[in-house]
C-alpha positions as CSV (number, residue, x, y, z in Angstrom):
1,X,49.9,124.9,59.4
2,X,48.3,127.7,58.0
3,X,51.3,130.1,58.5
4,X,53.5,127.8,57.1
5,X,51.4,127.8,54.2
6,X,51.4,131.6,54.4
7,X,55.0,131.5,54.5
8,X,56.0,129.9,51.6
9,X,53.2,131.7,49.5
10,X,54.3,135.3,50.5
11,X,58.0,133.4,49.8
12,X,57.3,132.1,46.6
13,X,56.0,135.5,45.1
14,X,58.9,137.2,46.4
15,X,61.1,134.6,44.3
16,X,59.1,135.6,41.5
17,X,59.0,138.9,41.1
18,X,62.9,139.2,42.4
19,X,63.6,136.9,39.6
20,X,61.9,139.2,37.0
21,X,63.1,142.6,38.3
22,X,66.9,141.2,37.6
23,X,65.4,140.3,34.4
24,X,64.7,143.4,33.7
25,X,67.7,145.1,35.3
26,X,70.0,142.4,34.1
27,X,68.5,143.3,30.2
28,X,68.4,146.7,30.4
29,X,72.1,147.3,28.7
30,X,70.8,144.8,26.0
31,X,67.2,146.2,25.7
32,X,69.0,150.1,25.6
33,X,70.8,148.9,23.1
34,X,68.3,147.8,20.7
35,X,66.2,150.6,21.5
36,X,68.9,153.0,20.1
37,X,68.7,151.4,16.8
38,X,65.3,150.6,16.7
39,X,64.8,154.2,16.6
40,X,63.0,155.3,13.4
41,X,60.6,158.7,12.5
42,X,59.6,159.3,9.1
43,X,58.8,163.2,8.5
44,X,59.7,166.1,5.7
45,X,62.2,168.4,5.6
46,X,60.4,171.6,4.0
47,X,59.7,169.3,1.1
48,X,62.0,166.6,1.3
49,X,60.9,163.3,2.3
50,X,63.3,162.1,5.1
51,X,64.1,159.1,7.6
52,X,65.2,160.5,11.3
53,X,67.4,157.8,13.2
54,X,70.3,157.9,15.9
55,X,74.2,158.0,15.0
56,X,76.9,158.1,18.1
57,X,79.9,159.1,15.5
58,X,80.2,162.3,16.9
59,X,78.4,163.5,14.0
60,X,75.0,164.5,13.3
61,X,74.4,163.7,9.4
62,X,72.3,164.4,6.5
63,X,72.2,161.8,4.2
64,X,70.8,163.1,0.4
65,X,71.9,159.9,-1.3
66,X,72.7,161.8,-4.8
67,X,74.4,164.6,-3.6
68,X,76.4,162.7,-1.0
69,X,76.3,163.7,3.2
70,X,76.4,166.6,5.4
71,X,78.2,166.6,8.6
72,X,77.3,168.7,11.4
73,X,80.3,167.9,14.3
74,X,76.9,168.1,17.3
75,X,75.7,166.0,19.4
76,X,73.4,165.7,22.1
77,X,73.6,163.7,25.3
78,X,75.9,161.0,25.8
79,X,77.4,161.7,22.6
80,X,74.3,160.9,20.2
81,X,73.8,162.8,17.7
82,X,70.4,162.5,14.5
83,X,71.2,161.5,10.6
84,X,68.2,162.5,8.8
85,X,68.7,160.4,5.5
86,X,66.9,161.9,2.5
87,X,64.2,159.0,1.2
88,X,62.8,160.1,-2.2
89,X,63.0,163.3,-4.4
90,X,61.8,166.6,-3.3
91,X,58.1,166.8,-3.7
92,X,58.5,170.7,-4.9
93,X,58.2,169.2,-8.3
94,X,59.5,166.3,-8.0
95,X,63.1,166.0,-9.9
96,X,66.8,166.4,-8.3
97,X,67.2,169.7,-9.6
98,X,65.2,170.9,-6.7
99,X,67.6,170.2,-4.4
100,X,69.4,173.4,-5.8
101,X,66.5,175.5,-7.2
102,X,65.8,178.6,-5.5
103,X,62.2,177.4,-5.0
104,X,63.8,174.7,-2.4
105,X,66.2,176.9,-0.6
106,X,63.1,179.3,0.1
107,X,60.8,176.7,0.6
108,X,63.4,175.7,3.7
109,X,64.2,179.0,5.5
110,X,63.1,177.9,8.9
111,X,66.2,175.6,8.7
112,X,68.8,178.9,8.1
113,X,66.3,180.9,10.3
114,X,65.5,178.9,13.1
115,X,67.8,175.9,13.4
116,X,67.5,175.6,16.9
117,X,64.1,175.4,16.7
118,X,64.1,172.4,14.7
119,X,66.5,170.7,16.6
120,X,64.7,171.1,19.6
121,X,61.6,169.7,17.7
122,X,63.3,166.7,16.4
123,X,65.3,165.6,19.5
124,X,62.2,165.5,21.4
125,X,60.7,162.9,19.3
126,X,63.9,161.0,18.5
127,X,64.0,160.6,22.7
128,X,60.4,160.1,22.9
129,X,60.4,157.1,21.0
130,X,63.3,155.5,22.6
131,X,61.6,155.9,25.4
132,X,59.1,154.3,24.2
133,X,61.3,151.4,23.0
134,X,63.2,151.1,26.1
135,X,60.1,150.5,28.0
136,X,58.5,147.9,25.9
137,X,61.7,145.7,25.6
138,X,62.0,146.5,29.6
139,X,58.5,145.3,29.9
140,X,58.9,142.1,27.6
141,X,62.3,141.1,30.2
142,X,60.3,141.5,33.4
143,X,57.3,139.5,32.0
144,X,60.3,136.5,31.0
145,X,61.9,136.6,33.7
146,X,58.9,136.2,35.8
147,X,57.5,133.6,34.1
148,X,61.1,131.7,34.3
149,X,61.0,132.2,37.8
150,X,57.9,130.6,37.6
151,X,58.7,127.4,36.1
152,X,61.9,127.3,38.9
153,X,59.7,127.4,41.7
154,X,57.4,125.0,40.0
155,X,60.0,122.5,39.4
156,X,62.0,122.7,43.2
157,X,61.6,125.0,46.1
158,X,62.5,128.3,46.1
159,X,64.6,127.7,49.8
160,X,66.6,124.3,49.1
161,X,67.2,122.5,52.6
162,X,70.2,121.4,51.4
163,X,71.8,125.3,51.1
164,X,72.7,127.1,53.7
165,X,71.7,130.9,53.6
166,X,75.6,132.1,53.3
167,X,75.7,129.6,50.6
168,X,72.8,131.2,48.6
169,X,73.7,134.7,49.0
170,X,77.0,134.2,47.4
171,X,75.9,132.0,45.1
172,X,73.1,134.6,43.7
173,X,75.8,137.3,43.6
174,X,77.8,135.4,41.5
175,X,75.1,134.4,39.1
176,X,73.9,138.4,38.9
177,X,77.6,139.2,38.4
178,X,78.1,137.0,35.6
179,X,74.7,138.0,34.2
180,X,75.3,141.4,34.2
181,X,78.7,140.9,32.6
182,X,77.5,139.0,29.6
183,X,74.2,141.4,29.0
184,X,77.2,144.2,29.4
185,X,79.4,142.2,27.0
186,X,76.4,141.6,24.6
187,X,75.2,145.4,24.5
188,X,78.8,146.2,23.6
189,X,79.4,143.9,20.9
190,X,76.0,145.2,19.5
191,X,76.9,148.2,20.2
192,X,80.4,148.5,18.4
193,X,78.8,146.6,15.4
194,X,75.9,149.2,14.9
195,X,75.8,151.1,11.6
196,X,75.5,154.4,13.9
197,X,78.4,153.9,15.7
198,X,80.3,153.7,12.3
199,X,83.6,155.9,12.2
200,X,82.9,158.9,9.4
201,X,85.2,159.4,6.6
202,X,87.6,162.5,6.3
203,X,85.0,164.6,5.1
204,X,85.6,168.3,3.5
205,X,85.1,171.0,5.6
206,X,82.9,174.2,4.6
207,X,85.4,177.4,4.8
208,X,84.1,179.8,7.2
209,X,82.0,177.4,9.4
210,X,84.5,174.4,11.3
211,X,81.3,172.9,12.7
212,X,80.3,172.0,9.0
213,X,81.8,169.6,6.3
214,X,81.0,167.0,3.4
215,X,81.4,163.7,2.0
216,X,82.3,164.2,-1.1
217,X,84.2,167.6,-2.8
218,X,81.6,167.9,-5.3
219,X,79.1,168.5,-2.4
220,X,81.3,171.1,-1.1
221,X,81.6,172.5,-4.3
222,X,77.6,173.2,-4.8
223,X,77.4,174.6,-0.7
224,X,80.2,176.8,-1.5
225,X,78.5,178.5,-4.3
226,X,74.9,178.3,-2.8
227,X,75.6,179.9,0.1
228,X,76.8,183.2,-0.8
229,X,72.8,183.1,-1.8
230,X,71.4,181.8,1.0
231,X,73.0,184.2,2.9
232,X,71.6,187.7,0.8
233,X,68.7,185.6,0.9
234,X,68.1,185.5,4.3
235,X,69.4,188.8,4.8
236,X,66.7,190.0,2.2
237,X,64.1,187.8,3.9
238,X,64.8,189.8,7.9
239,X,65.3,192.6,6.1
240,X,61.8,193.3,4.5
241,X,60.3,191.2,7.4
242,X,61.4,193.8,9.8
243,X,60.2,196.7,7.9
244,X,56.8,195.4,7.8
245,X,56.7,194.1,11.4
246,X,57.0,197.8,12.0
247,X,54.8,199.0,9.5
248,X,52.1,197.0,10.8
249,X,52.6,197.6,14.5
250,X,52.2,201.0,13.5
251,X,49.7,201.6,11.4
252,X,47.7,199.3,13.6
253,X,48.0,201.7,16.6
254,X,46.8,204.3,14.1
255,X,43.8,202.8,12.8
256,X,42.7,201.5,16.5
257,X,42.7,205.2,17.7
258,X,40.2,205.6,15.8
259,X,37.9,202.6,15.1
260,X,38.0,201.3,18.8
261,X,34.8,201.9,20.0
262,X,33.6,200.5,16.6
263,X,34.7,197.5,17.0
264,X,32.8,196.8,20.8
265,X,30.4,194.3,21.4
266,X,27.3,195.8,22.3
267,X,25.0,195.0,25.4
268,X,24.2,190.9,25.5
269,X,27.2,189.9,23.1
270,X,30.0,188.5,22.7
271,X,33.4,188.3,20.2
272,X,34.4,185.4,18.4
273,X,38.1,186.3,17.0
274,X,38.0,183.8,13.4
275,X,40.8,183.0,11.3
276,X,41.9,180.9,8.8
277,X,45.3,179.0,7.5
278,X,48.1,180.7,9.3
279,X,50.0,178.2,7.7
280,X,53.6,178.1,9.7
281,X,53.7,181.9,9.1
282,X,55.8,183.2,11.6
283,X,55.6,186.8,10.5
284,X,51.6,186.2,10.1
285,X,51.7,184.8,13.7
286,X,53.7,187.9,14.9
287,X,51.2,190.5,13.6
288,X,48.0,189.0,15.0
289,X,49.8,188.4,18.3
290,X,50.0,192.3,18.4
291,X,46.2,192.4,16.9
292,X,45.1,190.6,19.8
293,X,46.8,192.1,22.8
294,X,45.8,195.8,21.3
295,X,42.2,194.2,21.1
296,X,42.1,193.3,24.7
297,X,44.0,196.4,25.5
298,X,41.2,198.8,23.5
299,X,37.7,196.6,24.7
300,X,39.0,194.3,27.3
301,X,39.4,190.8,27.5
302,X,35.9,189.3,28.3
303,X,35.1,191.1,25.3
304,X,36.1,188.0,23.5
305,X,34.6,184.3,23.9
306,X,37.0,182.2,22.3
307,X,39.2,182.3,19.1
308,X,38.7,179.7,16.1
309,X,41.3,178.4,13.6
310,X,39.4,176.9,10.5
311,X,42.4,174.6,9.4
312,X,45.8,175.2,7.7
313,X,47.9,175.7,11.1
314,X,51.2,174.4,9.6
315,X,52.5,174.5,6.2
316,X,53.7,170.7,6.0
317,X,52.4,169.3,9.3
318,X,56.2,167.9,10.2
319,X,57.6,167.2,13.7
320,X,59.8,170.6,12.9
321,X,56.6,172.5,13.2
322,X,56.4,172.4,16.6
323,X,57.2,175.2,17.6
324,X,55.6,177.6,15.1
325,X,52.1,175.2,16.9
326,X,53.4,176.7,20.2
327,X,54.0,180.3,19.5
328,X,50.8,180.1,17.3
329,X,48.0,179.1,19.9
330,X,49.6,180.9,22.3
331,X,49.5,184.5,20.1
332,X,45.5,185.1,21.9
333,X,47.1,185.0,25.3
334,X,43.8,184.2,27.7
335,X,41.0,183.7,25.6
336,X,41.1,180.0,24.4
337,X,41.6,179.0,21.1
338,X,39.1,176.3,19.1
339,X,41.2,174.6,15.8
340,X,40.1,172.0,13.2
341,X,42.7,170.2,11.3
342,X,43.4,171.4,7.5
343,X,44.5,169.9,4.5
344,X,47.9,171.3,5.4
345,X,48.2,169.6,9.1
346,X,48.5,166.2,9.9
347,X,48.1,164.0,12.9
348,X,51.5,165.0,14.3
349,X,49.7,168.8,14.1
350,X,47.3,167.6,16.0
351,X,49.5,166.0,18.5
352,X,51.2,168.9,19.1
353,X,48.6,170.7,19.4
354,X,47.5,168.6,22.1
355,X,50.4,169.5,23.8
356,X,49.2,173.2,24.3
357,X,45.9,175.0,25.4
358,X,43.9,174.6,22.1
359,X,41.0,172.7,22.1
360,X,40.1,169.6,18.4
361,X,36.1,169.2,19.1
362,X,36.4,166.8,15.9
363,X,32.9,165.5,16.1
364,X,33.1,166.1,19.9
365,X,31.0,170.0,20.8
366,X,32.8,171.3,23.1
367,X,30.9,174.9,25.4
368,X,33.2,178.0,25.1
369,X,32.1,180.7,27.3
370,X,28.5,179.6,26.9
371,X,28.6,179.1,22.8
372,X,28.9,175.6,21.7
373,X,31.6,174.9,19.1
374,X,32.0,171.5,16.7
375,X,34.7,170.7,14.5
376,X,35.3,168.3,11.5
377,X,38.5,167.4,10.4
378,X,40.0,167.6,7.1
379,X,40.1,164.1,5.9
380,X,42.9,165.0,3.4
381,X,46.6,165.9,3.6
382,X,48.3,168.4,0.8
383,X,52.1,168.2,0.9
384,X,54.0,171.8,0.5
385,X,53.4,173.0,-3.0
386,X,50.4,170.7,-3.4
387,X,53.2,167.8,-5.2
388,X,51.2,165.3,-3.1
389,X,47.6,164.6,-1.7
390,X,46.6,161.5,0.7
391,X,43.1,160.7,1.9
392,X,43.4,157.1,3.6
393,X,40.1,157.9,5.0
394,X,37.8,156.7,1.9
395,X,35.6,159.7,3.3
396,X,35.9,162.8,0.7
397,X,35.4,166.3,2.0
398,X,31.5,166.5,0.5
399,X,31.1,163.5,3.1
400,X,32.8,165.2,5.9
401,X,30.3,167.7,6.1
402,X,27.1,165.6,5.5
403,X,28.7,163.3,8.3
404,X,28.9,166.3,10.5
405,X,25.8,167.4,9.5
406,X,24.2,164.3,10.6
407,X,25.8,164.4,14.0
408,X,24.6,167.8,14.6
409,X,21.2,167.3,14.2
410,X,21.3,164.3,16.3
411,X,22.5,166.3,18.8
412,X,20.4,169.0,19.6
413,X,19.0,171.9,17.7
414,X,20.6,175.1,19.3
415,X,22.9,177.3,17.9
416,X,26.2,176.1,17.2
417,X,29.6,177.2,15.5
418,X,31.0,174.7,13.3
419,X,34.5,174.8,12.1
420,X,35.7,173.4,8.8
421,X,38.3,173.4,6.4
422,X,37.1,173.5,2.7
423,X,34.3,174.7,1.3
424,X,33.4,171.3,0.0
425,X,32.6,170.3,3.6
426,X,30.5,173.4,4.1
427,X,28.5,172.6,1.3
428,X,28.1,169.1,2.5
429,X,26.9,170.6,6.1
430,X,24.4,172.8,4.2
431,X,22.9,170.3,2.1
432,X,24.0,172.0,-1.2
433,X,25.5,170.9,-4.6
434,X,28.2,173.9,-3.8
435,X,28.5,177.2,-1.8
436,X,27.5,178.9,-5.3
437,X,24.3,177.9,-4.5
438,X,24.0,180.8,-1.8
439,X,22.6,184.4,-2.0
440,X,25.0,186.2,-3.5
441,X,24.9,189.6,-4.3
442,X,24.9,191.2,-8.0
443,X,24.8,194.6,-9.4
444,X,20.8,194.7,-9.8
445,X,20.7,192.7,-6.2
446,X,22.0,193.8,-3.3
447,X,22.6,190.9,-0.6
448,X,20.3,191.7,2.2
449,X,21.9,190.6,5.4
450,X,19.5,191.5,7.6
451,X,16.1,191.0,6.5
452,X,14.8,187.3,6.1
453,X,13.6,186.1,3.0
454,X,12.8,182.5,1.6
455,X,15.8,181.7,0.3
456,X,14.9,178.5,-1.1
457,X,17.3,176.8,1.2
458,X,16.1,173.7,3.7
459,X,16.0,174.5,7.2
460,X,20.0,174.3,8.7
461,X,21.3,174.1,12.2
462,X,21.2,177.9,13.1
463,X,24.9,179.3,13.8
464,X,28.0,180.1,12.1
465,X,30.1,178.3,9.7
466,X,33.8,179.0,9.6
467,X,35.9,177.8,6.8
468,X,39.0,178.6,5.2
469,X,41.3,176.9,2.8
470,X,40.9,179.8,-0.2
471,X,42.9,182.0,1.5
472,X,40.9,185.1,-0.2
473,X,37.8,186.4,2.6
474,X,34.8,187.0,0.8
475,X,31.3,188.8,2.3
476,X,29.8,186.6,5.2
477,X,26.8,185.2,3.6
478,X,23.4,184.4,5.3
479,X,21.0,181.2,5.0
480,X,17.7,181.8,6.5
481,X,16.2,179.1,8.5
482,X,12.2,180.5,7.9
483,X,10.7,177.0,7.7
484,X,9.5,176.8,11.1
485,X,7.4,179.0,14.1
486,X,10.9,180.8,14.6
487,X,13.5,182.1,12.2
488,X,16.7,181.8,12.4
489,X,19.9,182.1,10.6
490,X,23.1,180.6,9.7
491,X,26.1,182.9,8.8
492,X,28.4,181.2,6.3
493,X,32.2,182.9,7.0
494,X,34.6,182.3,3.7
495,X,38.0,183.8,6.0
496,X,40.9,185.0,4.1
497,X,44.6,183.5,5.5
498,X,45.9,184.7,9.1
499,X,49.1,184.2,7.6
500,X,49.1,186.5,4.6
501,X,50.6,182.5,3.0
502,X,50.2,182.2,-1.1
503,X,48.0,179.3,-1.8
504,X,49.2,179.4,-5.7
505,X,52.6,179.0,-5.4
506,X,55.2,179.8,-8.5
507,X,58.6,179.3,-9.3
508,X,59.4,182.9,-8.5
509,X,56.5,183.5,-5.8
510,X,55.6,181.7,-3.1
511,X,55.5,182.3,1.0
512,X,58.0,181.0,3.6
513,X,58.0,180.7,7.3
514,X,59.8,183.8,8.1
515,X,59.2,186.4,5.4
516,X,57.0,189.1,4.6
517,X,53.7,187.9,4.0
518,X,52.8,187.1,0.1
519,X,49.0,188.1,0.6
520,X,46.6,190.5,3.0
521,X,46.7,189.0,6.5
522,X,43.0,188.7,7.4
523,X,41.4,188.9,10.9
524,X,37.5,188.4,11.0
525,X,35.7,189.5,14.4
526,X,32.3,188.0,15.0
527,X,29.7,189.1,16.8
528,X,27.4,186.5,18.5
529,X,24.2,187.0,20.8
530,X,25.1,185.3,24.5
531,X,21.8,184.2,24.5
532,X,20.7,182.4,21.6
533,X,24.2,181.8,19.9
534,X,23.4,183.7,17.1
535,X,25.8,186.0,14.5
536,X,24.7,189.6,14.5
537,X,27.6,191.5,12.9
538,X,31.4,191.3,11.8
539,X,34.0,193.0,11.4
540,X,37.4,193.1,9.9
541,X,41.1,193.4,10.3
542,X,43.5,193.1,7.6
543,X,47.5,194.2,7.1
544,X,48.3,194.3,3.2
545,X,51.7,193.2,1.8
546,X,53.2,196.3,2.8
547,X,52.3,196.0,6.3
548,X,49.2,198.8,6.3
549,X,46.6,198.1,8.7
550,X,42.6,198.5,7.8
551,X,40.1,198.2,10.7
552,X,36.8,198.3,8.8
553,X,33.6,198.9,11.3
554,X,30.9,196.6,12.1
555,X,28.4,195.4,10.0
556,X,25.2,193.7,11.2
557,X,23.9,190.7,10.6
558,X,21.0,188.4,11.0
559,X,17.3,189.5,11.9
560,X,17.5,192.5,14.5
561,X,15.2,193.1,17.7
């Protein structure tokens, strides 16, 4: 009795989940179809809003509305190709002339520099999401079907007396064949009616380049005259780019000959490597990639404890910044790298920067070679060329830091570094009205870095405090925490860009991925006690515009033995 129970149990749930796995496999043409079209990203190009979607044309297409569409005769597999389709005005300054202005075509030079590199960034999240969709509407069949298959067994047995086994082989065959040839038929139909699938108009082709053509001759008309400038632009761009790659890769060789024992750590510490706002600069990224491995080449790699971004990794935060992300934490080789989200980065920065070996300790302290390092991110996003800023978090940057601040103390008392991005939220950490409110030094007052003093300052979490977001380093500044049976101190670090990127940008100056840096490329090294966590010196390296290297030598910080 009980085996016959057994029996139909273990058959009943077989009939079940059978019944939903056809589901699923029986849907799948429908549900792949709806996932192609359900496809949908919303991102920037350079500084133009766009929609990303799928098109199987044969075609990939930019759609600027105005101005008509681009066709681009690539695809990827099974003939899909993208159509990026332009949604507002360029945030540059916000009219349709941008589209033409020099400050746009500038503003866009990844996408003549480094197309590939964009297409590679977008395809991987045009297929990740239709993954994503395909699975969900794959899930949602199996789940119906099962619970169909359900309700059959609960209304008649799942093996009829009255069949024969022969009889209900073929007979499921049939029924799977004809399924499968209307979910077939349906995807089609769907298929053949989606807006994707369109056939493109004759378009006009682009002389000189058979891969490219437009919609309208008008459009043509404007590429045709533009591009003659795009191309001495870009020209220009590797031109000068090149010339101070070398410059700098030489003069840095110079400078380390001489100031490399300078820059050692001495007995019981260790080097923080601290930067600032890269800020999609290829060219910055390049430089310090050749910083770093002469650093590890001239004092050896545990030298160094960790490296620390404080904010402004990308320039936009878009999906097409994924690479820069890539080459970026990767420029420091071995020794780990420690970021916090800028005004400039968004969450699809951090995403991808979850994707590599860097480390987010937003609100989360997270031990580096024995120092323990917190982060607080940006609560604000700045579009390229400040035309837009968003902060959906109803938590301004002044709030950031006294949240942080909070958090800290909570925690535990020992030394900590704490990355931030504007100096709103270091002034928030410290307690103050602004950073102004700081030792500084004057011409009758020289700034004592080493000797404590009552500064008039409330007791702080002893450590450092990296920020960024200026783009201009200024003089490490020192709180003294005297208040108690110990003292201690806090070094405040103002870091200049990594990326030598304008933070002012005008019609006639401003920086893009791949040229020449616009400002000095700033490198701060930080000296920290192993033991207690503490700063006790810095030093400096920094490339001008013309690619010359300084190394300036250590100078001490903090209270000494």
């Amino acid at each position: 009795m009980r085996s016959g129970v057994w029996r139909v149990v273990r058959v009943s749930a077989a009939f079940v989940v059978y019944g939903a796995l056809a589901a699923a496999v029986l849907g799948a043409p429908v549900a792949a179809e709806r996932a192609v079209e359900a496809v949908r990203i919303e991102d920037r190009l350079g500084t133009v809003p766009v929609e990303l979607s799928l098109t199987h044309h044969g075609r990939s297409v930019l759609d600027t509305g105005v101005l008509g569409s681009l066709y681009w005769d690539q695809t990827g597999a099974l003939g899909f190709g993208a159509r990026v389709r332009v949604t507002d005005t360029p945030q540059a300054d916000g009219t349709l002339a941008s589209y033409a202005s020099p400050r746009f075509v500038r503003a866009n030079a990844v996408f003549v520099s480094a197309p590939e590199q964009v297409a590679g960034a977008y395809g991987d999240a045009l297929r990740s999401q239709l993954l994503g969709h395909l699975m969900w509407r794959e899930l949602a069949a199996f789940m119906v079907g099962g619970l169909v298959m359900t309700a059959v067994f609960r209304a008649r047995s799942p093996i009829p007396a009255a069949w024969s086994r022969r009889r209900s082989i073929i007979s499921g065959a049939v029924a799977l064949v004809t399924l499968g040839a209307v979910s077939w038929g349906t995807a089609a139909w769907l298929f053949a009616r989606w807006e994707g699938n369109a056939e493109v108009p004759d378009a006009y082709a682009m002389p000189g380049i058979s891969e490219l053509s437009f919609s309208s001759p008008q459009s043509l008309e404007i590429a045709r005259q533009v591009r003659p400038f795009l191309e001495k632009n870009n020209e220009r761009i590797q031109e000068r780019t090149r010339t101070y790659l070398d410059e700098a890769e030489e003069s840095l060789a110079g400078e380390l000959t001489v100031r490399a024992g300078d820059l050692a750590p001495r007995d019981g510490e260790l080097v923080v490597l601290a930067e600032a706002d890269p800020q999609g600069s290829h060219v910055g990224t390049r430089v310090r990639t050749l910083v770093y491995a002469a650093l590890v080449e001239a004092i050896g790699v545990d030298a160094f404890a960790v490296r620390t971004i404080s904010g402004g990794i990308t320039s936009n935060g878009t999906i097409a910044e994924a690479g820069f992300v890539e080459v970026e934490v990767a420029a420091s080789g071995e020794i780990p790298t420690v970021v916090v989200k800028g005004d400039h980065d968004t969450g699809t920065t951090l995403e991808q920067l979850s994707a590599t070996s860097a480390t987010n300790p937003h609100f989360d302290p997270t031990e580096v070679s024995g120092l323990r390092i917190v982060a607080g991110n940006d609560p604000a996003f700045k579009t390229l060329f400040g035309g837009t800023v968003v902060n959906e978090t109803g938590v301004s940057e002044t709030e950031l830091g006294e949240q942080l601040r909070t958090y800290v103390d909570d925690e535990d008392p020992d030394a900590v570094v704490v990355l931030l991005h504007q100096p709103r939220s270091a002034a928030g950490y410290l307690g103050l009205g602004s950073l102004d409110d700081l030792p500084n030094e004057t011409d009758d007052r020289p700034l004592d870095l080493t000797t404590p003093v009552d500064d008039g300052i409330p007791d702080v979490p002893p450590g450092i405090v990296n920020i960024g977001h200026l783009h201009d380093a200024e003089l490490p500044r020192v709180v003294w925490n005297t208040d108690g049976d110990e003292t201690t101190w806090t070094v405040v670090n103002q870091l200049g860009t990594s990326g030598g990127v304008e933070e002012r940008p005008t019609f006639n100056r401003f920086s893009t991925p791949y040229s020449a840096p616009l400002k000095r490329v700033s490198i701060q090294l930080q000296y920290v006690d192993r033991e207690t966590g503490l700063q006790t010196g810095y030093a400096s390296i920094e490339f001008a515009t013309d690619g010359v290297a300084t190394v300036a030598g250590r100078t001490d910080l903090g209270q000494s033995e």
